[in-house]
mmCIF file as gemmi writes it, N, C-alpha and C atoms, coordinates in Angstrom:
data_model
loop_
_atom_site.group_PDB
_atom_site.id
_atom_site.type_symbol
_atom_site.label_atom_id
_atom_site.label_alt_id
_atom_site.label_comp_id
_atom_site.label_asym_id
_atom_site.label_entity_id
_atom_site.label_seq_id
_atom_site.pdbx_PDB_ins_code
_atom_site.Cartn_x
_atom_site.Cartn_y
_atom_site.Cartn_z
_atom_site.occupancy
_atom_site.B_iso_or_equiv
_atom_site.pdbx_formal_charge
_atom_site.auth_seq_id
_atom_site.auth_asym_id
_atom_site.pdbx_PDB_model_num
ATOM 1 N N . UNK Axp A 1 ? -18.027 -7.599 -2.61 1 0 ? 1 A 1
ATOM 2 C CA . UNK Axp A 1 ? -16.602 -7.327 -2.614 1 0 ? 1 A 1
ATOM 3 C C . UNK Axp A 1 ? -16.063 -7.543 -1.198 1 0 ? 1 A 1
ATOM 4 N N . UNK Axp A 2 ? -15.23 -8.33 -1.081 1 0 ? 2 A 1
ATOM 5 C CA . UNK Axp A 2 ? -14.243 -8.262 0.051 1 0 ? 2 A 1
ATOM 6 C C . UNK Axp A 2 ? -14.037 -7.205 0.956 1 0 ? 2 A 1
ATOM 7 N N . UNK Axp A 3 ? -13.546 -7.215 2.463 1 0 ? 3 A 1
ATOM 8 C CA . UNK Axp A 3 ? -13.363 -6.08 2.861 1 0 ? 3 A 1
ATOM 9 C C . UNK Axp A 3 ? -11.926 -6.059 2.897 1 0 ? 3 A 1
ATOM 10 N N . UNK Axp A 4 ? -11.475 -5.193 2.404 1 0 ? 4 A 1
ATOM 11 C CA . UNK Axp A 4 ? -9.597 -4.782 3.22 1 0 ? 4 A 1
ATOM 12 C C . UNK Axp A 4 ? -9.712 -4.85 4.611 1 0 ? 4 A 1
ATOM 13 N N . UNK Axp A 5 ? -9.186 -5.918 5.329 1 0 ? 5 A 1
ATOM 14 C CA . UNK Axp A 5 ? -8.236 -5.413 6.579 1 0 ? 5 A 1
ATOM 15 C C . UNK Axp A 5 ? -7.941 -4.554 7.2 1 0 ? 5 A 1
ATOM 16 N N . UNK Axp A 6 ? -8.204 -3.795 8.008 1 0 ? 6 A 1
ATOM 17 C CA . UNK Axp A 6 ? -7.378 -2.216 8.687 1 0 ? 6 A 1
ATOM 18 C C . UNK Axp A 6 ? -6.971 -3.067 9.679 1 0 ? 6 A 1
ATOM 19 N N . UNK Axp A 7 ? -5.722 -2.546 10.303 1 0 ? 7 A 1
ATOM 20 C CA . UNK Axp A 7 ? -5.474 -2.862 11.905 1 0 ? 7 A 1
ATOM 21 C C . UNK Axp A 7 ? -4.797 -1.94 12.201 1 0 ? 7 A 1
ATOM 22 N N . UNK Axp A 8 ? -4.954 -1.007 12.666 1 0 ? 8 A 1
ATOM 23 C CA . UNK Axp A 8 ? -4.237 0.596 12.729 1 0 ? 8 A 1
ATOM 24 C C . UNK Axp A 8 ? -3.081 0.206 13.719 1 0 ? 8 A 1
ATOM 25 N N . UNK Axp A 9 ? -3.359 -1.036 14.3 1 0 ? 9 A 1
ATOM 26 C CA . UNK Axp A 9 ? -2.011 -0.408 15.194 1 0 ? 9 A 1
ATOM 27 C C . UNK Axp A 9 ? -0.623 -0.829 14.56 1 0 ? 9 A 1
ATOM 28 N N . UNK Axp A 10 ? -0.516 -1.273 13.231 1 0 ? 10 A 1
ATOM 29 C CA . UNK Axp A 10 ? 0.693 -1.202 12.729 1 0 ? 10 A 1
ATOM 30 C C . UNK Axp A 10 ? 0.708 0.038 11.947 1 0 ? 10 A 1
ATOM 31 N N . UNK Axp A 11 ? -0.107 0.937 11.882 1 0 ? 11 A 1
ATOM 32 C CA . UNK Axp A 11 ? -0.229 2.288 11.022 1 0 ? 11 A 1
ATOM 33 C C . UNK Axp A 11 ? 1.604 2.429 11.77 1 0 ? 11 A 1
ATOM 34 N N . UNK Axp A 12 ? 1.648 3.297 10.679 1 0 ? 12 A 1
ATOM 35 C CA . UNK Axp A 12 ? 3.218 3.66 10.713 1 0 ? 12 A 1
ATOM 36 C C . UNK Axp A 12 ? 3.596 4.812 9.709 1 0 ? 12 A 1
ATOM 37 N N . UNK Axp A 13 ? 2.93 5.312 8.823 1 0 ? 13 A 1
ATOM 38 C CA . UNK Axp A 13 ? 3.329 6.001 7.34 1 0 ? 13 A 1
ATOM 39 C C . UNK Axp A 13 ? 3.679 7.187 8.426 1 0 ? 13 A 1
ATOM 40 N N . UNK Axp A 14 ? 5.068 7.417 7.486 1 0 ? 14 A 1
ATOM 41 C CA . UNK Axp A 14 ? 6.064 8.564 8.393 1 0 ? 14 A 1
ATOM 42 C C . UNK Axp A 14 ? 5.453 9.806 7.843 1 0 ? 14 A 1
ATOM 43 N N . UNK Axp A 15 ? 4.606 9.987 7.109 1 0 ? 15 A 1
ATOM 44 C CA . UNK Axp A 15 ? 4.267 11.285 6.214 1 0 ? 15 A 1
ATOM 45 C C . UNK Axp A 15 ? 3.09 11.872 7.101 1 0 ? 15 A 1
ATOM 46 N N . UNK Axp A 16 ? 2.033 10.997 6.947 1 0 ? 16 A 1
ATOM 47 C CA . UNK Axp A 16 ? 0.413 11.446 7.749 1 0 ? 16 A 1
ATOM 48 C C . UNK Axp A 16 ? -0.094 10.157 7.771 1 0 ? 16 A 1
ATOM 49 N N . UNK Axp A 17 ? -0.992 10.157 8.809 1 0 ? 17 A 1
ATOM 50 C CA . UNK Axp A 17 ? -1.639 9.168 9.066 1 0 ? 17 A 1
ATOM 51 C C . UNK Axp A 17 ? -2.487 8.505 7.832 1 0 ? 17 A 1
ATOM 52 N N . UNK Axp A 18 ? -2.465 7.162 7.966 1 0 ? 18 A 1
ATOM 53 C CA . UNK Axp A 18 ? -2.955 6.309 6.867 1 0 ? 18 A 1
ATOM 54 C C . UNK Axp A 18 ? -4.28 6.546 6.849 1 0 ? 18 A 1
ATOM 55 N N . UNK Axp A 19 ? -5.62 6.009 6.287 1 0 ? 19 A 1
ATOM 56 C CA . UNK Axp A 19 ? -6.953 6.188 6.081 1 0 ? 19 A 1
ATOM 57 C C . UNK Axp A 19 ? -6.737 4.579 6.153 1 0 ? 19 A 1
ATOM 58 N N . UNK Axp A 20 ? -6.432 4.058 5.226 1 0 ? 20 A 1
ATOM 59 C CA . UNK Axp A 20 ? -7.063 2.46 4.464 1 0 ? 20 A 1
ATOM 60 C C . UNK Axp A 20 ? -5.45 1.934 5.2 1 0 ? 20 A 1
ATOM 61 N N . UNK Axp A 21 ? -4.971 0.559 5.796 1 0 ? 21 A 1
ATOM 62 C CA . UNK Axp A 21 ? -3.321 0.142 5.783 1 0 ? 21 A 1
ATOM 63 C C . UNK Axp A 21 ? -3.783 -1.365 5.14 1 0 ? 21 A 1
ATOM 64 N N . UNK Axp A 22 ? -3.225 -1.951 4.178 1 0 ? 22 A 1
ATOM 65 C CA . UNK Axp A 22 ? -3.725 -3.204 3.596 1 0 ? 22 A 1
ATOM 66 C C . UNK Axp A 22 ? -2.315 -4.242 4.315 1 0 ? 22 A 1
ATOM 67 N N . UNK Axp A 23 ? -2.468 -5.063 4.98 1 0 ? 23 A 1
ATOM 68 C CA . UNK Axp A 23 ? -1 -6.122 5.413 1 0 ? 23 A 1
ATOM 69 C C . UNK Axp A 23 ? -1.213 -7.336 4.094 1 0 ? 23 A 1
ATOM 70 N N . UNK Axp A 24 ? 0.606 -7.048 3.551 1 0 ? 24 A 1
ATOM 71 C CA . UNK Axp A 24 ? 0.005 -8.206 2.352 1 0 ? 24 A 1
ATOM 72 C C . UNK Axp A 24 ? 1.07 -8.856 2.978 1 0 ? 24 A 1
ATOM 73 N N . UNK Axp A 25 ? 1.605 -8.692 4.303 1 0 ? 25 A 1
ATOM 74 C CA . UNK Axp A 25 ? 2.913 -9.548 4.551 1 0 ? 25 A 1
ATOM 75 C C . UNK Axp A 25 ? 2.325 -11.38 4.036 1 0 ? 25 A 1
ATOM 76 N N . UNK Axp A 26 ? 3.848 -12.427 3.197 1 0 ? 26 A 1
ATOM 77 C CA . UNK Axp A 26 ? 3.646 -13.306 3.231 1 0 ? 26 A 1
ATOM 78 C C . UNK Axp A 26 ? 2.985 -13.258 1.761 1 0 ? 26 A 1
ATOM 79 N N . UNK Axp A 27 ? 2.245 -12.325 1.461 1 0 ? 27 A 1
ATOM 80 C CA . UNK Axp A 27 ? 1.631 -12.628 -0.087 1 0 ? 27 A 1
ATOM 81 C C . UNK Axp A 27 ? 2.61 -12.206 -1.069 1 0 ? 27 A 1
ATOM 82 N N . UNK Axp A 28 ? 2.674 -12.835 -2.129 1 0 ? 28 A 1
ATOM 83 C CA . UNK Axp A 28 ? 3.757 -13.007 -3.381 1 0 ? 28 A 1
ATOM 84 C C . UNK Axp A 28 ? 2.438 -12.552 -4.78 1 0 ? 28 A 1
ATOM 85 N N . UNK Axp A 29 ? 2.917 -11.921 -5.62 1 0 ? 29 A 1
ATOM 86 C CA . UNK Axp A 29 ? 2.647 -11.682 -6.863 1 0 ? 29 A 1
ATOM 87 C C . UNK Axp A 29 ? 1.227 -12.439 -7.278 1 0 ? 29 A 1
ATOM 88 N N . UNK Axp A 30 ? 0.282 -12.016 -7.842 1 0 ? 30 A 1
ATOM 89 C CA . UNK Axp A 30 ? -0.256 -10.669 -7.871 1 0 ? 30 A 1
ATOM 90 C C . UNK Axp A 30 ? -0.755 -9.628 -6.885 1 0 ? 30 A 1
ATOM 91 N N . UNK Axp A 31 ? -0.867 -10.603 -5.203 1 0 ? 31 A 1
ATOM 92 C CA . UNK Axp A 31 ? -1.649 -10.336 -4.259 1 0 ? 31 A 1
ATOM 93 C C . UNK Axp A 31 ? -1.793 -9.085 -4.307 1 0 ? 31 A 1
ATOM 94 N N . UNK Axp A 32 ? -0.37 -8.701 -3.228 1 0 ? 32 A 1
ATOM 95 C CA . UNK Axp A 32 ? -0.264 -7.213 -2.963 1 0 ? 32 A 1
ATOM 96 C C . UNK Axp A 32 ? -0.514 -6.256 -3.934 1 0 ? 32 A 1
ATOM 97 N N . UNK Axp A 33 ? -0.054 -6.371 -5.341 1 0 ? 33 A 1
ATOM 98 C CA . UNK Axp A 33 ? -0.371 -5.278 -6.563 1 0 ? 33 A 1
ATOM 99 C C . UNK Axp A 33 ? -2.521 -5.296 -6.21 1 0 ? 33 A 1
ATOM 100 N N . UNK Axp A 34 ? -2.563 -6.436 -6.404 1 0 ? 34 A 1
ATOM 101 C CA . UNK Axp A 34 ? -4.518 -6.168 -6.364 1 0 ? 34 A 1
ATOM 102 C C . UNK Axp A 34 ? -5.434 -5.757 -5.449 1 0 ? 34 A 1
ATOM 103 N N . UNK Axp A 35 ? -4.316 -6.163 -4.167 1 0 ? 35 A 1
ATOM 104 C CA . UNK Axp A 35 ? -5.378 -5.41 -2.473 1 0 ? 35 A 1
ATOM 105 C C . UNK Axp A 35 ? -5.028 -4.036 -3.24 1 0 ? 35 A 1
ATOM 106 N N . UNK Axp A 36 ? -3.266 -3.509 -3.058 1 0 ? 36 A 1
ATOM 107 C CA . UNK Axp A 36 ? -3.344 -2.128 -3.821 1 0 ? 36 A 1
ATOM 108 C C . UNK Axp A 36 ? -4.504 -1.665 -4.659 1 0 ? 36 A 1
ATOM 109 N N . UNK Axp A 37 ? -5.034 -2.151 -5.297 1 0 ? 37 A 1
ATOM 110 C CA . UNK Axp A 37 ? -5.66 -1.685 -6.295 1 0 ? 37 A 1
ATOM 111 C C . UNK Axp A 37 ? -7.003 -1.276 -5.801 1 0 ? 37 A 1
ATOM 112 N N . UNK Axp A 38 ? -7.687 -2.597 -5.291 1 0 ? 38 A 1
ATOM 113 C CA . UNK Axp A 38 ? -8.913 -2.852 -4.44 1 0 ? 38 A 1
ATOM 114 C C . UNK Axp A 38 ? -8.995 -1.309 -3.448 1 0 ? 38 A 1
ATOM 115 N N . UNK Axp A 39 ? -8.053 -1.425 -2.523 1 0 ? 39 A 1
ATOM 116 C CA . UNK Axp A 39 ? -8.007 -0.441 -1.278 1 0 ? 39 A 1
ATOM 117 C C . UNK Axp A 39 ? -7.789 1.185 -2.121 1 0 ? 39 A 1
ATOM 118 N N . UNK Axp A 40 ? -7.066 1.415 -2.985 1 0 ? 40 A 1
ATOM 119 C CA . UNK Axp A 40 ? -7.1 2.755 -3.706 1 0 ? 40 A 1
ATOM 120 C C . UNK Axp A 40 ? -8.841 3.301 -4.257 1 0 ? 40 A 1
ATOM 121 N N . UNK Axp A 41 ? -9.283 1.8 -4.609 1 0 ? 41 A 1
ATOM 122 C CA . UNK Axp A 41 ? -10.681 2.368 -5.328 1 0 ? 41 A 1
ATOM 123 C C . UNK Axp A 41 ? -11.371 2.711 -4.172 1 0 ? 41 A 1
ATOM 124 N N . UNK Axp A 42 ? -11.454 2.175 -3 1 0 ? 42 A 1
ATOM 125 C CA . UNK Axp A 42 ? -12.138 2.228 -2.189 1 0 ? 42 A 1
ATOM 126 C C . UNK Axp A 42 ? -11.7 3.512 -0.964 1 0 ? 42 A 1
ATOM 127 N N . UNK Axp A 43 ? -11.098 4.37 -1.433 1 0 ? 43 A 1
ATOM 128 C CA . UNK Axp A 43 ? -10.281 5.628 -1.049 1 0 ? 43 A 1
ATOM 129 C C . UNK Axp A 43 ? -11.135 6.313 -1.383 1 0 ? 43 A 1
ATOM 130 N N . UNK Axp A 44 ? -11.169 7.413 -0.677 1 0 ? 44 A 1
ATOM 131 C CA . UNK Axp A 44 ? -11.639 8.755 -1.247 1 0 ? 44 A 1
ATOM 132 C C . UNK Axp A 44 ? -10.466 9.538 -1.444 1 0 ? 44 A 1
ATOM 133 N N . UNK Axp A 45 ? -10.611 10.497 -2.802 1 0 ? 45 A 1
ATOM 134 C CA . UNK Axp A 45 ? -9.446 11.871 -2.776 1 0 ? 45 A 1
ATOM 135 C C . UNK Axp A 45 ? -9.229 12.389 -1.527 1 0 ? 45 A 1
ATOM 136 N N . UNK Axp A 46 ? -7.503 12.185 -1.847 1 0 ? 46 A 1
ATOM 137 C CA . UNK Axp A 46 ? -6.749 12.981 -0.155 1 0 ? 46 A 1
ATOM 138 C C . UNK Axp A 46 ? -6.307 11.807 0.493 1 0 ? 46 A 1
ATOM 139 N N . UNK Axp A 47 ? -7.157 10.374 0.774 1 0 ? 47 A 1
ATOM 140 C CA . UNK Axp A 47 ? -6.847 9.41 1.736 1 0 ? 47 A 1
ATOM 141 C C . UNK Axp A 47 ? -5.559 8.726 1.194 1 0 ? 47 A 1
ATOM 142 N N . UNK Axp A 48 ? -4.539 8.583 2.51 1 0 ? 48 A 1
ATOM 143 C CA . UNK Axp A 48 ? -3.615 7.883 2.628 1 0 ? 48 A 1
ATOM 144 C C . UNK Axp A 48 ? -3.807 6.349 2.424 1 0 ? 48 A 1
ATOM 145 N N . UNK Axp A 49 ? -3.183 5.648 1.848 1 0 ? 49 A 1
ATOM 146 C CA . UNK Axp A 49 ? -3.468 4.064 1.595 1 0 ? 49 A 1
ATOM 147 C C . UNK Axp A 49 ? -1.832 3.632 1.677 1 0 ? 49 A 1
ATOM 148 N N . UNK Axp A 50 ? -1.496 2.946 3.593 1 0 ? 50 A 1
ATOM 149 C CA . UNK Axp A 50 ? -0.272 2.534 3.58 1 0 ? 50 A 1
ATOM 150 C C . UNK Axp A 50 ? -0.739 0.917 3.336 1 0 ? 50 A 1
ATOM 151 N N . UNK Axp A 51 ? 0.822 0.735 2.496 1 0 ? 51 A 1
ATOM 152 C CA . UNK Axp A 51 ? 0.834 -1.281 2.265 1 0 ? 51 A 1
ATOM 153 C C . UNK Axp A 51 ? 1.999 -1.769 3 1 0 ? 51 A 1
ATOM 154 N N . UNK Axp A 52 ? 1.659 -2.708 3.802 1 0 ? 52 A 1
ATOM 155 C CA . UNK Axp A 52 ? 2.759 -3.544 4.167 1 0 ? 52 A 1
ATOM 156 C C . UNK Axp A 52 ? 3.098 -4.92 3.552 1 0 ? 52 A 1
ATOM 157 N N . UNK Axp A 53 ? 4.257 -4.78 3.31 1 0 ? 53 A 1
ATOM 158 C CA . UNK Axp A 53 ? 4.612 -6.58 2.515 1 0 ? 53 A 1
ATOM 159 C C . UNK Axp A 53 ? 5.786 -6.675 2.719 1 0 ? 53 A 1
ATOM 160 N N . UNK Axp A 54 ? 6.303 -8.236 2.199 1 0 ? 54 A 1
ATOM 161 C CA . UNK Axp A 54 ? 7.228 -9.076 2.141 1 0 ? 54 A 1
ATOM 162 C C . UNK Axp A 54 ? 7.428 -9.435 0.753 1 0 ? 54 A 1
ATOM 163 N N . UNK Axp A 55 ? 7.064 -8.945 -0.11 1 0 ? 55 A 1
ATOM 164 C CA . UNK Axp A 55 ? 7.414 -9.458 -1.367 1 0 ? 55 A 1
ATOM 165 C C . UNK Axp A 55 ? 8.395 -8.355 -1.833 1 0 ? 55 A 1
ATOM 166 N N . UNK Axp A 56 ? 9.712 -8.964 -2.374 1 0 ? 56 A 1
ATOM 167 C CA . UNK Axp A 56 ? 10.536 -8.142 -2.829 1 0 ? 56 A 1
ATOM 168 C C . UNK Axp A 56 ? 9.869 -7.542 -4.602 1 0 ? 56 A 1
ATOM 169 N N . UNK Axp A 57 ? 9.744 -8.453 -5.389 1 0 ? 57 A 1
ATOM 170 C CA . UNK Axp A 57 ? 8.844 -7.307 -6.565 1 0 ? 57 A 1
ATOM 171 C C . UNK Axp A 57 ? 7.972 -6.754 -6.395 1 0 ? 57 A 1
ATOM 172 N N . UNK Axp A 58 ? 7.295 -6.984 -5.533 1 0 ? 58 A 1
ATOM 173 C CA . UNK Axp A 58 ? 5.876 -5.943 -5.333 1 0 ? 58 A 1
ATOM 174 C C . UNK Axp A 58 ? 6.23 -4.489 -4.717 1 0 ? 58 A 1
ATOM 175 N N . UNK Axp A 59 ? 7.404 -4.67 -4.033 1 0 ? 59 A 1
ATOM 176 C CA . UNK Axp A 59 ? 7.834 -3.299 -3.607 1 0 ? 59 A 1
ATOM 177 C C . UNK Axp A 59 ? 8.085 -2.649 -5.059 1 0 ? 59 A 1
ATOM 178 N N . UNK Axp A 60 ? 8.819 -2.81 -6.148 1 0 ? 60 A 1
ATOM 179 C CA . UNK Axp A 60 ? 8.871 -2.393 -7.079 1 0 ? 60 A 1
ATOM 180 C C . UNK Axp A 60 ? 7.693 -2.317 -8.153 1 0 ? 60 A 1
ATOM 181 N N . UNK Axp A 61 ? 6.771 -3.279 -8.071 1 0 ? 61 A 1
ATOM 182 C CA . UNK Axp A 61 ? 5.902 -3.212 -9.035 1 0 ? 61 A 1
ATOM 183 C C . UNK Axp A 61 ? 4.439 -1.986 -8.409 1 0 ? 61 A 1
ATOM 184 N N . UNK Axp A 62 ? 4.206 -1.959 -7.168 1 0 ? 62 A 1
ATOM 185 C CA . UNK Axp A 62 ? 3.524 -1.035 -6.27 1 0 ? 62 A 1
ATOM 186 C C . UNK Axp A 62 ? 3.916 0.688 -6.951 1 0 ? 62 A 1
ATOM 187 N N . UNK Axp A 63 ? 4.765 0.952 -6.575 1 0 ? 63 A 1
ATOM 188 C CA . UNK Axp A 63 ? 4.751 2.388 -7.059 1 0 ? 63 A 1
ATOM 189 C C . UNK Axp A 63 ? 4.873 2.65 -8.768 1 0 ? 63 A 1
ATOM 190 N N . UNK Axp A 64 ? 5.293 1.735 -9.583 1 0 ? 64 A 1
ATOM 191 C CA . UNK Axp A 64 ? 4.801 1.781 -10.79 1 0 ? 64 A 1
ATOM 192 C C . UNK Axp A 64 ? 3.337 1.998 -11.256 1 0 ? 64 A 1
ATOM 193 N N . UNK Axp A 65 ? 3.019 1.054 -10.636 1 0 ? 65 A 1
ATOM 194 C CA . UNK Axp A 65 ? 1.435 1.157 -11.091 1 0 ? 65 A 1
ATOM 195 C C . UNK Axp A 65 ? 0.609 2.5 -10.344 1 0 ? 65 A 1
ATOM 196 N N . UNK Axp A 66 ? 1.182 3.008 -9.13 1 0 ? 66 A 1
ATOM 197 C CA . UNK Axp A 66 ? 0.861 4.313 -8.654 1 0 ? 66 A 1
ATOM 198 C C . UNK Axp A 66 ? 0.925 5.674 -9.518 1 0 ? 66 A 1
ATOM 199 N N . UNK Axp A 67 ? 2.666 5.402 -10.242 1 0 ? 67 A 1
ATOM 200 C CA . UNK Axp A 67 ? 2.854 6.487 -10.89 1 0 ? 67 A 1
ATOM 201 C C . UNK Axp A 67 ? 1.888 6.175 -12.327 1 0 ? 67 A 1
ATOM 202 N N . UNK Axp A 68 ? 1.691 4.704 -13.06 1 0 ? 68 A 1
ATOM 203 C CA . UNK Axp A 68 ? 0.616 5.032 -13.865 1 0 ? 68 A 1
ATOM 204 C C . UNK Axp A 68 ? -0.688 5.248 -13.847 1 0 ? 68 A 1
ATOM 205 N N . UNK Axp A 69 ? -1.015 5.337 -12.358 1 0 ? 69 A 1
ATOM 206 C CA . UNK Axp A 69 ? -2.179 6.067 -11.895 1 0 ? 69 A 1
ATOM 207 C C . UNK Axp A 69 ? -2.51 6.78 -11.604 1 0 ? 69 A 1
ATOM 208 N N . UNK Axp A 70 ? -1.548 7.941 -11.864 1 0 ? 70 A 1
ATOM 209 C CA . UNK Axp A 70 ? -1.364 9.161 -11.31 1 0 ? 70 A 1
ATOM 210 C C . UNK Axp A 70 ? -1.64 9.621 -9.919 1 0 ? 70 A 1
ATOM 211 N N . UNK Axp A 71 ? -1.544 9.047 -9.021 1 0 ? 71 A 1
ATOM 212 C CA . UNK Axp A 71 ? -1.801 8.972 -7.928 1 0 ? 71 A 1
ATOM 213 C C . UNK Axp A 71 ? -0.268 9.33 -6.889 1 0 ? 71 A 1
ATOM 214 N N . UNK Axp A 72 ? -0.358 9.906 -6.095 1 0 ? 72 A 1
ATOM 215 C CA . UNK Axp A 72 ? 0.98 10.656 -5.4 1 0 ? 72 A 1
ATOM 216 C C . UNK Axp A 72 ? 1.554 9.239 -4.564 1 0 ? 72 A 1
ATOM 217 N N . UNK Axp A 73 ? 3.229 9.057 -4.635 1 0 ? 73 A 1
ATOM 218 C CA . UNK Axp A 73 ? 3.905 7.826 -3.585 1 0 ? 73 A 1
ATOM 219 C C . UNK Axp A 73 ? 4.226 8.756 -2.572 1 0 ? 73 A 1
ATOM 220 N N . UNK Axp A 74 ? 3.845 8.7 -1.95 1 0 ? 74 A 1
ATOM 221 C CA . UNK Axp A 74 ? 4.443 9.656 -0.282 1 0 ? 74 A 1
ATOM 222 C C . UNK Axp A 74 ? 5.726 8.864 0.223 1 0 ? 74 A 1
ATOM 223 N N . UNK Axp A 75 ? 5.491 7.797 0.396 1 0 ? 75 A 1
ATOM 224 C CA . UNK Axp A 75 ? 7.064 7.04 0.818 1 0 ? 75 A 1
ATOM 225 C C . UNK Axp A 75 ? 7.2 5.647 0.485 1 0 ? 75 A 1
ATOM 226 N N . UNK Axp A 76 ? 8.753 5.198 0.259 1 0 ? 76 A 1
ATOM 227 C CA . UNK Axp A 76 ? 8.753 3.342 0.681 1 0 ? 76 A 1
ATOM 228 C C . UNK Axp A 76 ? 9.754 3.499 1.337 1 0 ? 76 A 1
ATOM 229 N N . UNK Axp A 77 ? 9.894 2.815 2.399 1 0 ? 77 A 1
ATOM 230 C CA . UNK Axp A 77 ? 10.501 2.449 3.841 1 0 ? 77 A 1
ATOM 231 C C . UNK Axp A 77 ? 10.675 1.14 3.756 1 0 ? 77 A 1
ATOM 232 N N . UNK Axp A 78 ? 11.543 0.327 4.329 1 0 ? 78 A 1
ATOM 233 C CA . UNK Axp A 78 ? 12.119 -0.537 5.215 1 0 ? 78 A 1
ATOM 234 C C . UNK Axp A 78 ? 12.929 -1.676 3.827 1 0 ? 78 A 1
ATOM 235 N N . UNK Axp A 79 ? 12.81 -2.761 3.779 1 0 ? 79 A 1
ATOM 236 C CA . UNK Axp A 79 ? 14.205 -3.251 3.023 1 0 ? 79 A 1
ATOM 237 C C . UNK Axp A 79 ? 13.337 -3.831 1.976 1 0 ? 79 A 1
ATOM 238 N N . UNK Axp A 80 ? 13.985 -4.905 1.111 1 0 ? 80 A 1
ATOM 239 C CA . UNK Axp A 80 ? 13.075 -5.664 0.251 1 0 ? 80 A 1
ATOM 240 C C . UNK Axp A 80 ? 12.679 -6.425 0.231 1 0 ? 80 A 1
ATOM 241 N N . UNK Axp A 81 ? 12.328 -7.13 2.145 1 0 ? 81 A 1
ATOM 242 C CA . UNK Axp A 81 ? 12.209 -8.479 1.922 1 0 ? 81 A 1
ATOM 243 C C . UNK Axp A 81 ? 11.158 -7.86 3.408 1 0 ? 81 A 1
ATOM 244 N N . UNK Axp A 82 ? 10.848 -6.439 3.683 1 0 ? 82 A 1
ATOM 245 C CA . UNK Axp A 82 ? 10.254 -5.902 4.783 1 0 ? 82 A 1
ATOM 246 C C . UNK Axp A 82 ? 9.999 -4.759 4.974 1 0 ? 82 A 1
ATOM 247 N N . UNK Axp A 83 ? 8.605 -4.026 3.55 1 0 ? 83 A 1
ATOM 248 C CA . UNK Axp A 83 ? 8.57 -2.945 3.643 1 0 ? 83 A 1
ATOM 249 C C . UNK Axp A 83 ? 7.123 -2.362 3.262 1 0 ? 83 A 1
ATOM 250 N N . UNK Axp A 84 ? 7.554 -1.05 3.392 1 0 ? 84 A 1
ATOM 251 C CA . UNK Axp A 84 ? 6.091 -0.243 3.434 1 0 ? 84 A 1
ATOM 252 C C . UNK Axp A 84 ? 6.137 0.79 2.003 1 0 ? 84 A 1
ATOM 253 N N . UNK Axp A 85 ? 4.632 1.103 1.94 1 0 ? 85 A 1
ATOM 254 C CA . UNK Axp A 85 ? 4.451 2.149 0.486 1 0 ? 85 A 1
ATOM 255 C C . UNK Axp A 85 ? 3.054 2.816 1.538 1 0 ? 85 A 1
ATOM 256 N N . UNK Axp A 86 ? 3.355 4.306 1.317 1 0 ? 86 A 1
ATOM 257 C CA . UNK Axp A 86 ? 2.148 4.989 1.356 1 0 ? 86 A 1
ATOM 258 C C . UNK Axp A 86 ? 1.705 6.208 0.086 1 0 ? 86 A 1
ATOM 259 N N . UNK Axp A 87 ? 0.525 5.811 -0.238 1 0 ? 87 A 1
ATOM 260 C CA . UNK Axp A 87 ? 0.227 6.388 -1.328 1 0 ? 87 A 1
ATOM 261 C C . UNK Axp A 87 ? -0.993 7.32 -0.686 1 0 ? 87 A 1
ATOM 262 N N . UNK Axp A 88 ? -0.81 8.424 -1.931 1 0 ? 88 A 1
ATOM 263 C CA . UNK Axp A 88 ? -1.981 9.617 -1.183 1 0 ? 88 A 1
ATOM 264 C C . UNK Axp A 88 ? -2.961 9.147 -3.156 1 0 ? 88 A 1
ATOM 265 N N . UNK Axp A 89 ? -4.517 9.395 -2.25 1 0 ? 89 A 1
ATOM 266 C CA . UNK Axp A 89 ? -5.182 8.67 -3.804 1 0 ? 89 A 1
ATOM 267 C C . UNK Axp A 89 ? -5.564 9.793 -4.454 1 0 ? 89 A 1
């Protein structure tokens, strides 16, 4: 399996510090929904998992699939063409 990316120094989640930050900037549909996915499994309970992207549906399709995962959205920040999701897993 692939590794996720960390580069903490764009960590940013206004809530608590991230654990996992996946950058999907530049990736379009399915990308970002599947690092999401990838980087949540690879969470332990409690860990923060912030996403950064550029895709305007994935900002919307991201916390859907959170809330059908029952999994907590702590925040989305910045616009729809330049933003963040932090999820607690």
């Amino acid at each position: 399996m692939p590794e996720i990316k960390v580069d903490t120094r764009e960590a940013k989640c206004p809530v608590v510090e991230a654990s996992i930050i996946v950058n999907c900037r530049g990736k379009s549909c399915p990308v970002p929904l599947v690092e999401t996915r990838k980087a949540l499994r690879q969470a332990n309970p409690g860990d923060v998992v912030e996403i950064i992207g550029t895709h305007p549906a994935s900002k919307q399709e991201i916390p859907m699939a959170v809330k059908a995962l029952g999994l907590e959205l702590l925040s989305i920040e910045g616009t729809d063409s330049d933003w963040m999701i932090c999820i607690r897993r």
